[in-house]
C-alpha positions in Angstrom: -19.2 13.8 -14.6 -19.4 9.9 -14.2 -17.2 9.1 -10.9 -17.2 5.6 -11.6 -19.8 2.9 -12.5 -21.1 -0.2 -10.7 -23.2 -3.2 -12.4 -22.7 -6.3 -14.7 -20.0 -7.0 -17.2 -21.6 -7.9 -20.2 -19.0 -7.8 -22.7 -14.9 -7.2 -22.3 -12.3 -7.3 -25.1 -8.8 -5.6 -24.9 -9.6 -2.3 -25.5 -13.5 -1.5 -24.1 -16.2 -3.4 -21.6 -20.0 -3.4 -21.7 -21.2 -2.4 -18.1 -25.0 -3.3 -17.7 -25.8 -1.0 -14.9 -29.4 -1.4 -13.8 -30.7 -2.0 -17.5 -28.6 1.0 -18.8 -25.0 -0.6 -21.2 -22.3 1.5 -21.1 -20.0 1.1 -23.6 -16.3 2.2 -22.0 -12.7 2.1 -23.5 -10.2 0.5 -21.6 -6.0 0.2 -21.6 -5.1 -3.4 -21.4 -3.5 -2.3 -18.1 -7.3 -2.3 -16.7 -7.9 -5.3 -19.0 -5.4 -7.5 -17.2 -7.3 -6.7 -14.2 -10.8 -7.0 -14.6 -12.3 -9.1 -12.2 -13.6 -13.4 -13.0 -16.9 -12.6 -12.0 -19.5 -10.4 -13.6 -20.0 -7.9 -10.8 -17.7 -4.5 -11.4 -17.1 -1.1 -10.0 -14.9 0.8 -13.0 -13.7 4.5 -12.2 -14.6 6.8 -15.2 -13.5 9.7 -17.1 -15.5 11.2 -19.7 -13.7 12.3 -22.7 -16.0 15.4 -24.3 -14.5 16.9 -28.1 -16.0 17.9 -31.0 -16.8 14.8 -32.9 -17.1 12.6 -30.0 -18.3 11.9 -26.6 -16.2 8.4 -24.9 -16.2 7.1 -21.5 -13.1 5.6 -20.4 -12.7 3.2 -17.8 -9.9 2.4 -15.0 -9.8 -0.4 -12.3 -8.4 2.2 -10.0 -8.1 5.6 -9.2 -4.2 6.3 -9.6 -4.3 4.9 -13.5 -7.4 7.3 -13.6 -5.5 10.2 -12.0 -2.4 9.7 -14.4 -4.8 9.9 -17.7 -6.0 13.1 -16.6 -2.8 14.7 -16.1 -1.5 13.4 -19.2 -4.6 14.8 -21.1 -2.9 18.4 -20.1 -0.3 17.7 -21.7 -0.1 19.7 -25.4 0.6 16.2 -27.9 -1.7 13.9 -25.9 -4.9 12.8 -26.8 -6.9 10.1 -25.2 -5.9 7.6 -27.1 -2.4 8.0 -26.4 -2.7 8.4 -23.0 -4.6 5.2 -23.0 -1.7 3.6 -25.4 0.9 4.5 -22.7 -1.1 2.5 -19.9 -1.3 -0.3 -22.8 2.0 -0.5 -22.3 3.1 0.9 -18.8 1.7 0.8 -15.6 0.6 3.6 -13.5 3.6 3.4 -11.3 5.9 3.1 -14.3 4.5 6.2 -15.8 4.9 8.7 -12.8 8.4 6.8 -11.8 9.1 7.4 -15.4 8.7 11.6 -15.4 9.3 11.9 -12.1 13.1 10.6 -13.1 12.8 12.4 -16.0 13.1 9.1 -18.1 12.7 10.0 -21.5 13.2 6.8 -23.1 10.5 5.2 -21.0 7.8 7.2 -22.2 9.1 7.5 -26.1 9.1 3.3 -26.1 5.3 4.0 -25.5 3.8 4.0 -30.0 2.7 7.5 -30.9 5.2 9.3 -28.7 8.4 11.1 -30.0 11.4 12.1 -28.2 9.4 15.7 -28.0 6.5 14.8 -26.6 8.0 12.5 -24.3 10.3 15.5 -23.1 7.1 17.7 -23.1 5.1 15.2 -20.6 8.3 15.0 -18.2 8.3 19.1 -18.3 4.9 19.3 -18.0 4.2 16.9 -15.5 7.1 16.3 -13.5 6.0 18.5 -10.4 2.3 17.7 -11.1 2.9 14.2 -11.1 4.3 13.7 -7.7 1.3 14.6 -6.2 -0.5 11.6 -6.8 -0.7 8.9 -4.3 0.4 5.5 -5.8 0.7 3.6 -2.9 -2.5 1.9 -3.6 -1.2 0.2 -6.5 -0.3 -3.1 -5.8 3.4 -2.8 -5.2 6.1 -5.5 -6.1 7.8 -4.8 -2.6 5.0 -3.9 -0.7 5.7 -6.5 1.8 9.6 -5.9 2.6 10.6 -5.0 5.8 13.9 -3.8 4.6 11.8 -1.2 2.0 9.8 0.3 5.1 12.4 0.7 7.5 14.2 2.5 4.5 11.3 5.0 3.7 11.2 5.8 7.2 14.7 6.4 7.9 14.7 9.1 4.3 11.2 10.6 5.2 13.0 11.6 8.5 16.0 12.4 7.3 13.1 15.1 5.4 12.5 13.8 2.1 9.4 13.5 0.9 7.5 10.5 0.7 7.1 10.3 -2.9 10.7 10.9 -3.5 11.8 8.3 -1.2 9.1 5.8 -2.4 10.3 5.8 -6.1 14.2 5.8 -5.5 13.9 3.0 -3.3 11.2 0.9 -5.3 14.2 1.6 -8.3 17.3 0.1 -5.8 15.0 -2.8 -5.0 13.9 -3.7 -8.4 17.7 -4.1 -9.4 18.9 -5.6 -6.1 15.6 -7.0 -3.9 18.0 -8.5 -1.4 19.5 -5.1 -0.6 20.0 -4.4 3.5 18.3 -1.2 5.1 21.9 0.5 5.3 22.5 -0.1 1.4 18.7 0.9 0.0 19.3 4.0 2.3 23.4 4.4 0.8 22.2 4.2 -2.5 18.8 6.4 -2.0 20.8 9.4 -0.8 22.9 9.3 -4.1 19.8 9.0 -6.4 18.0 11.9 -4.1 
């Protein structure tokens, strides 16, 4: 397995990179999630899956490790191939996709092209207790620098729910009202929960 790769971008387009890595390319697919953050300079360190099937062996690549973690849970899911799972994060972001089947959000993940209302009710079945495991927090979060928001998550994580739980109800109150006061986002977070 390829953890990740480290060396020169040589080529980029929406949809794959060249990586020179000590006089080796490697050709690796990208979503235009990773695109949009590929770095100025020519230096790069890319997380990697490798994609084995019968006709074909493809390295795809991932600026970090939650997008990475999402495509490999969404590979379990019976429906989605590679290529759809690297559709989706053409179209969503990591944290958009777990808040998505972790709220059971069916229209979310059927706007994404390729995916009917039965797959997308298949990945939310499939994935909704699976997905709550992974660690987003080092995605770069609209609201990662509220006050409000972390007083908030506290107060529910104490009150004994879990992190993740907490983390996507309130990043949901926030997004429709970012002024919200600690005593509302909590108010409103112990409905949702």
């Amino acid at each position: 397995m390829i953890y990740f790769l480290r060396g020169k971008l040589v080529e980029k387009s929406p949809t794959q990179i060249i990586i020179d890595c000590n006089g080796i390319g490697y050709e690796v697919n990208i979503s235009l999630y990773t695109y949009e953050r590929l770095p100025k300079d020519e230096a790069i360190k890319i997380f990697t899956y490798f994609y084995v099937r019968e006709d074909a062996q493809i390295l795809y690549g991932f600026m970090d490790q939650v997008e990475r973690d999402v495509f490999i849970k969404l590979l379990s899911v019976s429906g989605i191939g590679a290529s759809t799972a690297r559709m989706m994060f053409s179209s969503l972001t990591p944290q958009e996709v777990v808040t998505a089947i972790a709220e059971g959000d069916v229209n979310t993940i059927k706007s994404v092209k390729g995916i009917g209302i039965k797959t997308a009710q298949r990945v939310i079945i499939d994935l909704k207790d699976k997905i709550t495991k992974i660690d987003t927090s080092s995605e770069v979060l609209p609201f990662k620098n509220n006050t409000n928001k972390d007083e908030a998550l506290s107060a529910l994580i104490t009150l004994g729910y879990s992190k993740k739980q907490a983390e996507i109800s309130v990043n949901k109150i926030l997004k429709n009202n970012p002024e919200s006061s600690i005593e509302d986002i909590i108010k409103l977070a112990l409905k949702n929960l």
